[in-house]
BAVO-263207 format. One record per residue (C-alpha): residue number from 0; x, y, z. Coordinates in pm, 1 decimal, decimal comma. Example, Ala and Ser with C-alpha at 12.3 -4.5 7.8 and 13.67 -1.06 7.14 Angstrom:
# BAVO-263207
+-----+----------+----------+----------+
! seq !        x !        y !        z !
+-----+----------+----------+----------+
!   0 !   1230,0 !   -450,0 !    780,0 !
!   1 !   1367,0 !   -106,0 !    714,0 !
+-----+----------+----------+----------+
END
This chain:
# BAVO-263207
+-----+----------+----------+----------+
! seq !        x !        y !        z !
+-----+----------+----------+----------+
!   0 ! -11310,9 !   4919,8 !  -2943,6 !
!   1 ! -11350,3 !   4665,9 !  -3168,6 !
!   2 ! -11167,5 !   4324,4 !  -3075,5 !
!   3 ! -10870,9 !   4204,5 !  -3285,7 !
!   4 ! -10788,1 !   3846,4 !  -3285,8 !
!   5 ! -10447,0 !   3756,9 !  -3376,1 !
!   6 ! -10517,9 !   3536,7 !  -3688,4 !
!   7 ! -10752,1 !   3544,1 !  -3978,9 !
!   8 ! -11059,8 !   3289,5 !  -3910,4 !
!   9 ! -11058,6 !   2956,5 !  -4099,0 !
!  10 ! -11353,9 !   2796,8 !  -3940,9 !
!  11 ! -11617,8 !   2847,6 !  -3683,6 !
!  12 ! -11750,0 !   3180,6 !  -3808,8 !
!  13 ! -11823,0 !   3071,6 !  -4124,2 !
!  14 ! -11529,4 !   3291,6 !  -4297,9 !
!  15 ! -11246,7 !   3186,0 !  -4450,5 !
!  16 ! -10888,8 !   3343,1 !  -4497,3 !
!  17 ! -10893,3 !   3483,9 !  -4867,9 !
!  18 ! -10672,4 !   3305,7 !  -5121,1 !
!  19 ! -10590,4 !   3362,2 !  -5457,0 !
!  20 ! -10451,4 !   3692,9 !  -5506,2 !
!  21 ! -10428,7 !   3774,3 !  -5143,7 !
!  22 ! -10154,2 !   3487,7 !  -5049,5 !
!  23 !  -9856,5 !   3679,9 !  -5028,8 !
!  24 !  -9532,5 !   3662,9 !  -4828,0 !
!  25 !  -9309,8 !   3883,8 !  -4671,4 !
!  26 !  -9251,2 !   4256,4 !  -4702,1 !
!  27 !  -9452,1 !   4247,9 !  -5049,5 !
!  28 !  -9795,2 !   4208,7 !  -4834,7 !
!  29 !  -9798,7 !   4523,7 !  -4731,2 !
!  30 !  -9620,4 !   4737,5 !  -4932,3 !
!  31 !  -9827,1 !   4994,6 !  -5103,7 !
!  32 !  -9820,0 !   5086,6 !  -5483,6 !
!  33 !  -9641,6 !   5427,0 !  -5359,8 !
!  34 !  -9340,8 !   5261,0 !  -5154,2 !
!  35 !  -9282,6 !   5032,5 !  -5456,6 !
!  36 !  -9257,3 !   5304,8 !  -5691,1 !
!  37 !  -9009,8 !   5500,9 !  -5436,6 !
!  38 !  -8801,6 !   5209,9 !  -5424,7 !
!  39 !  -8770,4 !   5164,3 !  -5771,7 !
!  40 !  -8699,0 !   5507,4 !  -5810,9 !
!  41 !  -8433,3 !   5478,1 !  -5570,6 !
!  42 !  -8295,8 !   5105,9 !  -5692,8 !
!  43 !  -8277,5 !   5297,5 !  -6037,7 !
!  44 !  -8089,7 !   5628,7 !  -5953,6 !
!  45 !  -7866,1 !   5406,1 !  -5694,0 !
!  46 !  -7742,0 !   5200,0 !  -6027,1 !
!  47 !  -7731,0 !   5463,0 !  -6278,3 !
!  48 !  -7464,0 !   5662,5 !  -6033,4 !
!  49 !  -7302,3 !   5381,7 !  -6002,1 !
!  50 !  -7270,8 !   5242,4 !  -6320,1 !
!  51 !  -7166,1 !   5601,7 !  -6442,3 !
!  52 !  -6886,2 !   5613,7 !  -6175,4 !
!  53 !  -6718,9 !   5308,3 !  -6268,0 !
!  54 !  -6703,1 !   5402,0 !  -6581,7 !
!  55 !  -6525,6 !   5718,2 !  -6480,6 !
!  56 !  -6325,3 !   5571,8 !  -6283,3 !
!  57 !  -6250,2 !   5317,3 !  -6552,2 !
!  58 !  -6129,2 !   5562,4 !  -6803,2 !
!  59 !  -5950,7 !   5792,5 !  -6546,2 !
!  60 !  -5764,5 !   5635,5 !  -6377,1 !
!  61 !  -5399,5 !   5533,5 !  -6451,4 !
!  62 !  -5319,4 !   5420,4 !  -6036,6 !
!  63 !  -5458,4 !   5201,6 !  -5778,1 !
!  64 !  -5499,9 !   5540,1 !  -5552,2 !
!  65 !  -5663,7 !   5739,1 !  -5854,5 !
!  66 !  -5882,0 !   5489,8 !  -5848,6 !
!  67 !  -5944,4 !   5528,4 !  -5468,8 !
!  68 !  -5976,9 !   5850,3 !  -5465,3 !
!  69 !  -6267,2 !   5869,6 !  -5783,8 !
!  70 !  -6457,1 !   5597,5 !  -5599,1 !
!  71 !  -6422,6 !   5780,5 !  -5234,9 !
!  72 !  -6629,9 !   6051,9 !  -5434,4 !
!  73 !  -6887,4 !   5833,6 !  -5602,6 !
!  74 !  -6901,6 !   5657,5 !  -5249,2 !
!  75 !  -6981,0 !   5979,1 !  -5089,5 !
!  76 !  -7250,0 !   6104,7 !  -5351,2 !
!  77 !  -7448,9 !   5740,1 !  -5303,4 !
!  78 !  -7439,3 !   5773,9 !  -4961,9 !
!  79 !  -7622,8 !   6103,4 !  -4986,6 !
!  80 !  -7847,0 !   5945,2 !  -5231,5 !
!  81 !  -7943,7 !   5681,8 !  -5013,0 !
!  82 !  -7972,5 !   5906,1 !  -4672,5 !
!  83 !  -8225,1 !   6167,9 !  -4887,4 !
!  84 !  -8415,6 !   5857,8 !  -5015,0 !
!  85 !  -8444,4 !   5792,3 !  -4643,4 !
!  86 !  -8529,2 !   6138,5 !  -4502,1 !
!  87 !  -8211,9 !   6160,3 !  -4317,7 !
!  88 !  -8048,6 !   6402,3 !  -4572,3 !
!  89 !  -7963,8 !   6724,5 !  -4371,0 !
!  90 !  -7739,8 !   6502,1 !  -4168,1 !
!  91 !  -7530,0 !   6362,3 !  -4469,7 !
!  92 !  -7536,4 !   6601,4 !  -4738,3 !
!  93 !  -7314,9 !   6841,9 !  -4561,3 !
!  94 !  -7026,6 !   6541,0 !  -4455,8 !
!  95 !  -7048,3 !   6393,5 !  -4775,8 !
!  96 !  -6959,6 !   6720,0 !  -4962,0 !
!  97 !  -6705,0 !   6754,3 !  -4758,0 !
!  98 !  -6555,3 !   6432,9 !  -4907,6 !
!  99 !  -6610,3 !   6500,3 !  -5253,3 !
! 100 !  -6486,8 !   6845,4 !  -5213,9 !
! 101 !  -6132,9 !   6677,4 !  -5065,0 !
! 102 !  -6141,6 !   6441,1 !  -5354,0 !
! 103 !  -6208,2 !   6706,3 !  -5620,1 !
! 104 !  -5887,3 !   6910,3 !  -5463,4 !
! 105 !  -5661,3 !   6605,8 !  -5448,5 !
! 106 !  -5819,9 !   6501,5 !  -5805,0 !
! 107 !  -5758,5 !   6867,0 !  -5989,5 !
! 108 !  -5393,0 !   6969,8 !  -5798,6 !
! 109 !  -5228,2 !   6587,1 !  -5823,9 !
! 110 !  -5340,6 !   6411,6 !  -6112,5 !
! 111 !  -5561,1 !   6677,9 !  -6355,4 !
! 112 !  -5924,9 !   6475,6 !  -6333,6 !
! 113 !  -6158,2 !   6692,3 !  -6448,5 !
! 114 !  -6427,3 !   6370,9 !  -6385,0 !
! 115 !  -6410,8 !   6449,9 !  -6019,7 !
! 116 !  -6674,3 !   6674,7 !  -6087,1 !
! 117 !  -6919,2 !   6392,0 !  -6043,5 !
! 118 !  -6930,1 !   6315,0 !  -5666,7 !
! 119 !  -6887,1 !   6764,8 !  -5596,6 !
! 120 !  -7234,4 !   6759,3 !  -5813,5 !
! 121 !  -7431,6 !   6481,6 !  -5685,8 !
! 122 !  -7408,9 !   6566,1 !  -5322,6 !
! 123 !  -7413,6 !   6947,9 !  -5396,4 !
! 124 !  -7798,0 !   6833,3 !  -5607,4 !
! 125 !  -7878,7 !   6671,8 !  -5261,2 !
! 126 !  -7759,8 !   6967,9 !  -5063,1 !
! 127 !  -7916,5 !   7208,2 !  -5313,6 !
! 128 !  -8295,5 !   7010,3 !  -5199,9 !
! 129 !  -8256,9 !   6962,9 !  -4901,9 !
! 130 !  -8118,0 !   7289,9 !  -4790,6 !
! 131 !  -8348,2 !   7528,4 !  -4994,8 !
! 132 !  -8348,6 !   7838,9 !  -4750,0 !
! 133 !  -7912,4 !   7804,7 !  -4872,4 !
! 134 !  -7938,5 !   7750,8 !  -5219,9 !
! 135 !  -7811,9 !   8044,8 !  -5380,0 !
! 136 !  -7490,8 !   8063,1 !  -5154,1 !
! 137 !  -7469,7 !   7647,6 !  -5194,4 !
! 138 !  -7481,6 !   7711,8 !  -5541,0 !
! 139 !  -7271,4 !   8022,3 !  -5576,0 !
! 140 !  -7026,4 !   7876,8 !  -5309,5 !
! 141 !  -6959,5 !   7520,6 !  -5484,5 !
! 142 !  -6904,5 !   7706,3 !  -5861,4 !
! 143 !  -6625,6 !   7950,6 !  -5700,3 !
! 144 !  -6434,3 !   7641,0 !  -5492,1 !
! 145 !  -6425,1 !   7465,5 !  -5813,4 !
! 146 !  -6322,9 !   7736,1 !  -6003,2 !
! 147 !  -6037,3 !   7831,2 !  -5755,7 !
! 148 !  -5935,2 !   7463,6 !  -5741,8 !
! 149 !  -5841,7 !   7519,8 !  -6098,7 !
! 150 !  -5683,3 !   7849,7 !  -6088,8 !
! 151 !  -5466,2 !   7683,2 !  -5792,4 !
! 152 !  -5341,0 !   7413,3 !  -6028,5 !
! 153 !  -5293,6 !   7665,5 !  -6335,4 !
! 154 !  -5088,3 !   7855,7 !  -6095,7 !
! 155 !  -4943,3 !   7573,8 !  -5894,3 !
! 156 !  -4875,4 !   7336,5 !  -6120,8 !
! 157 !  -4918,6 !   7511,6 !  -6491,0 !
! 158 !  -4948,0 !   7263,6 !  -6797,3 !
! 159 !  -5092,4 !   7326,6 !  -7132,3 !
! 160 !  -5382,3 !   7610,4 !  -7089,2 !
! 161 !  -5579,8 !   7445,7 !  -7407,8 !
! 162 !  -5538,1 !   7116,3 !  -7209,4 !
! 163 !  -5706,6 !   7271,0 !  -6926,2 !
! 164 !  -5966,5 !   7485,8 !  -7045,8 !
! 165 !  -6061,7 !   7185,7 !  -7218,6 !
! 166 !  -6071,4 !   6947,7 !  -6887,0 !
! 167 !  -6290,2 !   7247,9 !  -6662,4 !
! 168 !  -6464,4 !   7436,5 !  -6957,2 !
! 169 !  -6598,5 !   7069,6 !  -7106,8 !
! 170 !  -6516,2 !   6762,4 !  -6926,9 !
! 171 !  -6633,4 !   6889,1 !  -6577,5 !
! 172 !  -6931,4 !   7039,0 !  -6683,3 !
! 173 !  -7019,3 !   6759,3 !  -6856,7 !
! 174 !  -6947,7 !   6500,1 !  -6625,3 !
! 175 !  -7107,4 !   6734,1 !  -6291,4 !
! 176 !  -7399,1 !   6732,6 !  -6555,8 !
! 177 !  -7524,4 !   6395,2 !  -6573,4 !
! 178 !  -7477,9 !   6375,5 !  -6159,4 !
! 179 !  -7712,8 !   6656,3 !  -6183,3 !
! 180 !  -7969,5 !   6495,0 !  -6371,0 !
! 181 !  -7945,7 !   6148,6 !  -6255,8 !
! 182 !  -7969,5 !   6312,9 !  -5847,6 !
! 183 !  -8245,5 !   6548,3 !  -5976,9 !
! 184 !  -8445,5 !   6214,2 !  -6103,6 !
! 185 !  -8436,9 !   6071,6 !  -5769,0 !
! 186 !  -8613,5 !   6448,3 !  -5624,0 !
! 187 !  -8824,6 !   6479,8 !  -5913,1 !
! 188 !  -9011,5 !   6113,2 !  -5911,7 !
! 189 !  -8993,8 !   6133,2 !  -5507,5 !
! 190 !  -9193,5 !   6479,7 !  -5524,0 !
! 191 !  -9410,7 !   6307,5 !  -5788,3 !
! 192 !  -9512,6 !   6038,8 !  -5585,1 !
! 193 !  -9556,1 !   6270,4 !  -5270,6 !
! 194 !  -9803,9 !   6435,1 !  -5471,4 !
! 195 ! -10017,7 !   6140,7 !  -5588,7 !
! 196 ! -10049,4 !   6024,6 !  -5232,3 !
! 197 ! -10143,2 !   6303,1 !  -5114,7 !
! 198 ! -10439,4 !   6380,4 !  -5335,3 !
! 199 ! -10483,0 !   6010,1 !  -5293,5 !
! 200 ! -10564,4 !   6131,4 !  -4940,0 !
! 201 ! -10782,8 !   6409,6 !  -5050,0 !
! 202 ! -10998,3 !   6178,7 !  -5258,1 !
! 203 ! -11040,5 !   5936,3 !  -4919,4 !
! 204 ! -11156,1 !   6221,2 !  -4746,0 !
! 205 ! -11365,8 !   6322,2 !  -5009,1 !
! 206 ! -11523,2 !   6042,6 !  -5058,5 !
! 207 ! -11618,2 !   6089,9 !  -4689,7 !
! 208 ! -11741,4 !   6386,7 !  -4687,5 !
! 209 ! -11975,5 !   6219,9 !  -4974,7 !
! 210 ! -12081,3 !   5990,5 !  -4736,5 !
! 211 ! -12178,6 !   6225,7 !  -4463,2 !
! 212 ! -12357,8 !   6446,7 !  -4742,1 !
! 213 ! -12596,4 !   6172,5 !  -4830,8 !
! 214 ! -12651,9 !   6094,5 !  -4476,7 !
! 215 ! -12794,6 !   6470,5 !  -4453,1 !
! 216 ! -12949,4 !   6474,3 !  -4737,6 !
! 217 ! -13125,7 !   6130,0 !  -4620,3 !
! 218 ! -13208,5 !   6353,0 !  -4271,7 !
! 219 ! -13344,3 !   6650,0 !  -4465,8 !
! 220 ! -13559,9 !   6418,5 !  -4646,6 !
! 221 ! -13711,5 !   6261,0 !  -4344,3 !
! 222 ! -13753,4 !   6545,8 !  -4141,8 !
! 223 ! -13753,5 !   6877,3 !  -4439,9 !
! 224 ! -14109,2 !   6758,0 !  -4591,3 !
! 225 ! -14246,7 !   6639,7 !  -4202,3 !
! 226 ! -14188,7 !   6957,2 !  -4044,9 !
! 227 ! -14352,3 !   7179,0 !  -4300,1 !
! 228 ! -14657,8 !   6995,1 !  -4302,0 !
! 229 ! -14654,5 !   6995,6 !  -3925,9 !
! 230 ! -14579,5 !   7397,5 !  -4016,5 !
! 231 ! -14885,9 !   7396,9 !  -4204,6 !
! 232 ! -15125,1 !   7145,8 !  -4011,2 !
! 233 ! -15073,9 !   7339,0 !  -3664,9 !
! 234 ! -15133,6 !   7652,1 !  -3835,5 !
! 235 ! -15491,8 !   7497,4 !  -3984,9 !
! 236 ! -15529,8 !   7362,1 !  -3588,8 !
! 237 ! -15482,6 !   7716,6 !  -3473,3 !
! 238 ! -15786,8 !   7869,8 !  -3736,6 !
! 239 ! -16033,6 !   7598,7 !  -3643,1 !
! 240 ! -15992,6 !   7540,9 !  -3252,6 !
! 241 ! -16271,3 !   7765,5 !  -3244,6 !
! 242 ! -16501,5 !   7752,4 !  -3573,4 !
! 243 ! -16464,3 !   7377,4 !  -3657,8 !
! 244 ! -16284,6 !   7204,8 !  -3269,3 !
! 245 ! -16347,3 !   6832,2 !  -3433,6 !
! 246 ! -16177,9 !   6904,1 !  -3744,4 !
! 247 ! -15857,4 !   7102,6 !  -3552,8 !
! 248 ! -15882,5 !   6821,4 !  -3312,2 !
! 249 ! -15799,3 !   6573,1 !  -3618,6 !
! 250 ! -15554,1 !   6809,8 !  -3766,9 !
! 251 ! -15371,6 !   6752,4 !  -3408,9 !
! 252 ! -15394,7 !   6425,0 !  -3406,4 !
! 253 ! -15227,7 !   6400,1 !  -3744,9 !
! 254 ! -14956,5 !   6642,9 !  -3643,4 !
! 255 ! -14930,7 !   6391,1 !  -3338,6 !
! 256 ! -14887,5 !   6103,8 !  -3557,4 !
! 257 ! -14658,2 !   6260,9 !  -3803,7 !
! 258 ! -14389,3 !   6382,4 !  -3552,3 !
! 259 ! -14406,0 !   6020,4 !  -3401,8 !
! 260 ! -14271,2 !   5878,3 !  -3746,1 !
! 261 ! -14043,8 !   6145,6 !  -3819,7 !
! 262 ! -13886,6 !   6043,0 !  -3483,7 !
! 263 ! -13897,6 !   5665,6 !  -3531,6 !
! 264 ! -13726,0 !   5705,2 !  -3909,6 !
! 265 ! -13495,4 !   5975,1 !  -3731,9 !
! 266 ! -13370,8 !   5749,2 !  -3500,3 !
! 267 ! -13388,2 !   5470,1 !  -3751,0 !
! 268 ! -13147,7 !   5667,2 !  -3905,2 !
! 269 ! -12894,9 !   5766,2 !  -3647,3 !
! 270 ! -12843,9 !   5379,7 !  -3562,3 !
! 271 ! -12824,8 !   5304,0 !  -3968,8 !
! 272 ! -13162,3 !   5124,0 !  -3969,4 !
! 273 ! -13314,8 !   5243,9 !  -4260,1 !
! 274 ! -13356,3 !   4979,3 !  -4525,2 !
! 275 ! -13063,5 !   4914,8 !  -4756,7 !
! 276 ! -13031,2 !   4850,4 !  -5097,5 !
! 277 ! -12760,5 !   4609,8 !  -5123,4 !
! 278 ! -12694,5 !   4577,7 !  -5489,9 !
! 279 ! -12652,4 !   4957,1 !  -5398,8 !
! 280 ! -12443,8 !   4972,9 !  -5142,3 !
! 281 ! -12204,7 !   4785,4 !  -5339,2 !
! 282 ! -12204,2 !   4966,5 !  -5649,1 !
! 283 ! -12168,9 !   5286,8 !  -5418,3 !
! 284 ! -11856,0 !   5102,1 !  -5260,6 !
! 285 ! -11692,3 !   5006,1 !  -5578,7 !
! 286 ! -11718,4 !   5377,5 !  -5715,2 !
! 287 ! -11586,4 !   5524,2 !  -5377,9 !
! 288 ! -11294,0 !   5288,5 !  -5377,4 !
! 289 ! -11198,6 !   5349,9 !  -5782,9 !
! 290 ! -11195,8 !   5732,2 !  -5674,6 !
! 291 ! -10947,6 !   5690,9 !  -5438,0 !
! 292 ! -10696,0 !   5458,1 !  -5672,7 !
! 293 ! -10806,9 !   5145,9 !  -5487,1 !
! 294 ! -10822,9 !   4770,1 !  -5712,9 !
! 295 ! -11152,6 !   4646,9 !  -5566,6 !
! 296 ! -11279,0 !   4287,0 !  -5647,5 !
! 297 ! -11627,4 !   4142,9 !  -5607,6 !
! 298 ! -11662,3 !   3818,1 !  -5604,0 !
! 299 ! -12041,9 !   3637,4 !  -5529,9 !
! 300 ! -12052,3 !   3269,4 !  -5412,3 !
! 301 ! -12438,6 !   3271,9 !  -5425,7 !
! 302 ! -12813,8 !   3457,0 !  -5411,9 !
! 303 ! -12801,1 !   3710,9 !  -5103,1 !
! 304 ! -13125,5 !   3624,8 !  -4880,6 !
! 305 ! -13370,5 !   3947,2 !  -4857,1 !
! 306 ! -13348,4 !   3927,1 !  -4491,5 !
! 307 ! -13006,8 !   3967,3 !  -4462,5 !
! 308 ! -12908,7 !   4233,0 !  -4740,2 !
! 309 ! -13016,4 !   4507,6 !  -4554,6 !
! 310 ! -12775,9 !   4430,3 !  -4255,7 !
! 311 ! -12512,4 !   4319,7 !  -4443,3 !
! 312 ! -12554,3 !   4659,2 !  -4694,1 !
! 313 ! -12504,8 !   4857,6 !  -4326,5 !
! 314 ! -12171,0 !   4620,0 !  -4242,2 !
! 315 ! -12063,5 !   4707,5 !  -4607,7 !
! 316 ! -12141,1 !   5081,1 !  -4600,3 !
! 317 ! -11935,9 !   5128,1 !  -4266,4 !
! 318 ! -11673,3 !   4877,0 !  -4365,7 !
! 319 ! -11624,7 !   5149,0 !  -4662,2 !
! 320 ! -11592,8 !   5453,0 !  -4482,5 !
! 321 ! -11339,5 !   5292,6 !  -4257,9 !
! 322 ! -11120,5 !   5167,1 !  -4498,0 !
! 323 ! -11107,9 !   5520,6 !  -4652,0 !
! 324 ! -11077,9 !   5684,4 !  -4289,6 !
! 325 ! -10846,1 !   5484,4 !  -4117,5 !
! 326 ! -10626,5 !   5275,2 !  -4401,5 !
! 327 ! -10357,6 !   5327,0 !  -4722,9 !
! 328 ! -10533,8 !   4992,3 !  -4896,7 !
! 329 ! -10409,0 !   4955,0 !  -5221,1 !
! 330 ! -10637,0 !   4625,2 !  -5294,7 !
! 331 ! -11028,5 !   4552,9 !  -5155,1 !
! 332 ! -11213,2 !   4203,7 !  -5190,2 !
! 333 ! -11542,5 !   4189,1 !  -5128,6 !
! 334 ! -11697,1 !   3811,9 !  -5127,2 !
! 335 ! -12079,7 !   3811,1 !  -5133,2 !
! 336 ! -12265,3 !   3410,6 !  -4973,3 !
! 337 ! -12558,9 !   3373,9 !  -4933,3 !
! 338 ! -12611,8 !   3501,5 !  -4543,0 !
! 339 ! -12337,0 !   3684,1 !  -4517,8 !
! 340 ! -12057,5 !   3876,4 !  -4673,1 !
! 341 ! -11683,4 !   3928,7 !  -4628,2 !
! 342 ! -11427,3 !   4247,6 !  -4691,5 !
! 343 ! -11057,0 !   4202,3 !  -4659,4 !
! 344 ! -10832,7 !   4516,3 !  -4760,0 !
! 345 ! -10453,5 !   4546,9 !  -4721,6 !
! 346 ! -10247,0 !   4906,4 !  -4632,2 !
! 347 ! -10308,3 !   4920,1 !  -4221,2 !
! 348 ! -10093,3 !   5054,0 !  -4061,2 !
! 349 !  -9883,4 !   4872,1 !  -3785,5 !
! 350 !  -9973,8 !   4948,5 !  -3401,4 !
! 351 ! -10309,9 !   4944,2 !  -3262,3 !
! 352 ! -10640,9 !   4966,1 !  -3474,3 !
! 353 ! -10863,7 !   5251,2 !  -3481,0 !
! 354 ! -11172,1 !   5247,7 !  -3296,1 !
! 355 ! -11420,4 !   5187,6 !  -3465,7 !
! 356 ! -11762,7 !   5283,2 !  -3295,8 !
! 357 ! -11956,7 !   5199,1 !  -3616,2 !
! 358 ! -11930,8 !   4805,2 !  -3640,1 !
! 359 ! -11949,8 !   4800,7 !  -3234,0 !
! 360 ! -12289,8 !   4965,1 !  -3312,0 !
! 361 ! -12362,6 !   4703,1 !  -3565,9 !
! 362 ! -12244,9 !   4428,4 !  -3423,2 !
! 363 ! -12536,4 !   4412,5 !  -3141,7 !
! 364 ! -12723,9 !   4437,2 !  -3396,6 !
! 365 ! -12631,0 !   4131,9 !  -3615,1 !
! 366 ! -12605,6 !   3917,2 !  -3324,8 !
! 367 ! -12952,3 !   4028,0 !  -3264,6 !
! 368 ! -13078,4 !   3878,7 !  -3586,3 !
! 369 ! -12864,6 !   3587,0 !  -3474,1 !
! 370 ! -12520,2 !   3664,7 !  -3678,7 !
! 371 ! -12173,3 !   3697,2 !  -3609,8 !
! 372 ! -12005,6 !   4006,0 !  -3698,8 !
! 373 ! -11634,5 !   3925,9 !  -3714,1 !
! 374 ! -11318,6 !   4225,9 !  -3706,9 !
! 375 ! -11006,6 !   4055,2 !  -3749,0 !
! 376 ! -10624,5 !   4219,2 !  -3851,0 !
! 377 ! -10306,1 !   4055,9 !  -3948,1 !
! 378 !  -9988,4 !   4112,0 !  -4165,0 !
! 379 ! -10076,7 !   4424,5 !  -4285,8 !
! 380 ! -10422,6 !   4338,9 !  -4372,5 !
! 381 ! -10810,5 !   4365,5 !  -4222,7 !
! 382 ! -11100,7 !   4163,0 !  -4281,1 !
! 383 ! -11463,9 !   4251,1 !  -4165,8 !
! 384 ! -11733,5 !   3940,0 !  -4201,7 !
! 385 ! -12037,8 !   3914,6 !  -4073,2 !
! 386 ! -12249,2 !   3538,9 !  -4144,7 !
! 387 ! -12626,6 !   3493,1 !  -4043,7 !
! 388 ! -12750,1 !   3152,4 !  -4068,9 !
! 389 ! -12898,4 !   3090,2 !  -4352,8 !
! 390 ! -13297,0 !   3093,3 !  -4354,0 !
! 391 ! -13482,1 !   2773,9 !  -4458,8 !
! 392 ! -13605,7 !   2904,0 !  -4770,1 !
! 393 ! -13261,6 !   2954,3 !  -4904,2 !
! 394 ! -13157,3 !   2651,3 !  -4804,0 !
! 395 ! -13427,7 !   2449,7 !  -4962,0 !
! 396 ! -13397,5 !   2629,8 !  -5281,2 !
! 397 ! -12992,0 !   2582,7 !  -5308,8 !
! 398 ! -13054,8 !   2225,3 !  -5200,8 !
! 399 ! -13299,7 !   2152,9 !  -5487,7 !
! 400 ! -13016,9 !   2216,0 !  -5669,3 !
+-----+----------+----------+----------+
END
């Protein structure tokens, strides 16, 4: 397990806290890209039904408790809004219809408002999503209450039939119509978004599975060509053991030598020792990272030493795959010195970190070639450094300078 220090380093490692574009405060740190856009979506629909409710009750009311009893329904329908944008629908919907079906019975039977038609069809919408194994009785159920509601008062109460056809043939259709739409924008962006993160997800793990792909193809190369010519080479050992015994024993002595290497790259290999390209490595990360929708920035503060850019092309490899593995970033920086190299990336999530085995592997390793491998997380974000001191060469040619 990696160790997590409670703050970001500012000195003694040689890495500093990023600035710039990473110096944000509160809640905004760490939301993703995704939760913004579902609460805008939400912020949106939440002021559109409300701003369409006061106007209905603006125009249709002609008492304090008409006015009441249209806002007790509007009331009722943002509440179900705002539970469904919070997965806690199933538990309101059903309540809050209840309210707006009390208010559209006192609405049609006292005072003939047709516009009460806008609370019944908002949280019927969020009942109608959230309840989909019920939706045709929902449906079916909430058009024949209406309707009786109205027969009721043409029975009850009478009144001009042109009067009322007009109210529940046009007015409430129309009205339960925009609560439709403007409840079906909240589901319809929500599923949207859903969607994009998860084949935001794929992508990470297919840009994985990538990476474990050209780690077999890099094993099939080193092992593939070696073991046929072994094939081979034993088979020659086998015809001239007894015509030609000096030329089979030098045919086993290349076979000998052969397997040797394929083991030392092998194992090179398995502990990410084969020389790295670094320029590579980060090209490789920046196209892994625009794959899965993540802003990645590369900033260089000087000439990478050739001693180090191997090492620090392993730290930025595994630093990669984590961040796709184990994070939601919405934003990478990668800062490239001259011994050493720093990656800070936001969207962890809260709790403990994840192991990761691959930078405890690597950081023996760089404190072997007398680095410091550094695994730090705070606010939302992570930062992986690791700093070798810089070699005298570099140093004399940056202080000629």
């Amino acid at each position: 397990m990696d160790t997590i220090s409670p703050r970001l380093p500012t000195s003694g490692s040689g890495v500093q806290q990023p600035e710039g574009e990473w110096a944000m405060d509160g809640d905004d740190a760490g939301e993703e890209p995704h939760g913004q856009l579902r609460t805008l979506n939400h912020s949106f629909v939440t002021a559109s039904l409300v701003a369409v409710g006061a106007l209905l009750v603006a125009q249709n009311s002609e008492s304090w408790w008409e006015a009441v009893l249209l806002a007790s329904g509007t009331a009722a329908a943002l509440v179900a809004v705002s539970q469904w944008a919070a997965d806690r629908a199933p538990r309101a919907a059903l309540p809050c219809l209840a309210v707006t079906a009390t208010v559209w019975i006192f609405a049609v039977l006292v005072s003939n408002i047709a516009a009460a038609s806008y609370g019944l069809a908002a949280t019927t919408t969020v009942a109608y999503h959230q309840l989909p194994q019920h939706r045709a009785k929902l449906v079916a159920g909430t058009v024949a209450f209406a309707a009786s509601v109205v027969v009721a008062r043409a029975v009850l109460v009478g009144g001009d039939i042109g009067n009322l056809l007009v109210q529940y043939l046009v007015v409430a259709p129309g009205t339960a119509s925009a609560a439709v739409v403007l409840t079906g924008l909240n589901q319809l962006v929500s599923r949207l978004t859903a969607q994009v993160e998860e084949a935001r997800e794929r992508d990470a793990e297919l840009a994985v599975v990538r990476e474990r792909v050209r780690f077999a193809s890099d094993l099939h190369d080193i092992q593939g060509h070696t073991l046929h010519v072994v094939k081979l080479k034993a088979a020659l050992a086998q015809k001239l053991v007894h015509s030609d015994a000096g030329r089979a024993e030098e045919e086993l002595r290349e076979i000998h030598a052969l397997v040797g290497d394929t083991l030392t790259r092998t194992k090179e290999l398995a502990h990410a020792q084969r020389r790295l390209n670094l320029s590579a490595e980060l090209e490789n990360a920046k196209n892994l990272f625009t794959a899965a929708e993540i802003d990645v920035t590369v900033e260089r503060r000087g000439e990478v030493d050739s001693g180090v850019g191997e090492l620090l092309g392993q730290v930025l490899r595994e630093t990669t795959t984590n961040i796709l593995r184990h994070a939601q970033a919405g934003q990478v920086r990668i800062t490239l010195s001259g011994s050493g190299i720093e990656i800070v990336n936001d969207g962890v999530r809260e709790g403990s970190p994840p192991e990761l085995r691959g930078l405890s592997a690597l950081r023996d390793r760089v404190a072997g070639d007398g680095g410091v491998l550094t695994v730090e997380q705070e606010d939302g974000r992570f930062l992986t450094a690791a700093e070798f001191p810089r070699t005298e060469a570099v140093a004399t040619r940056k202080d000629d300078r």
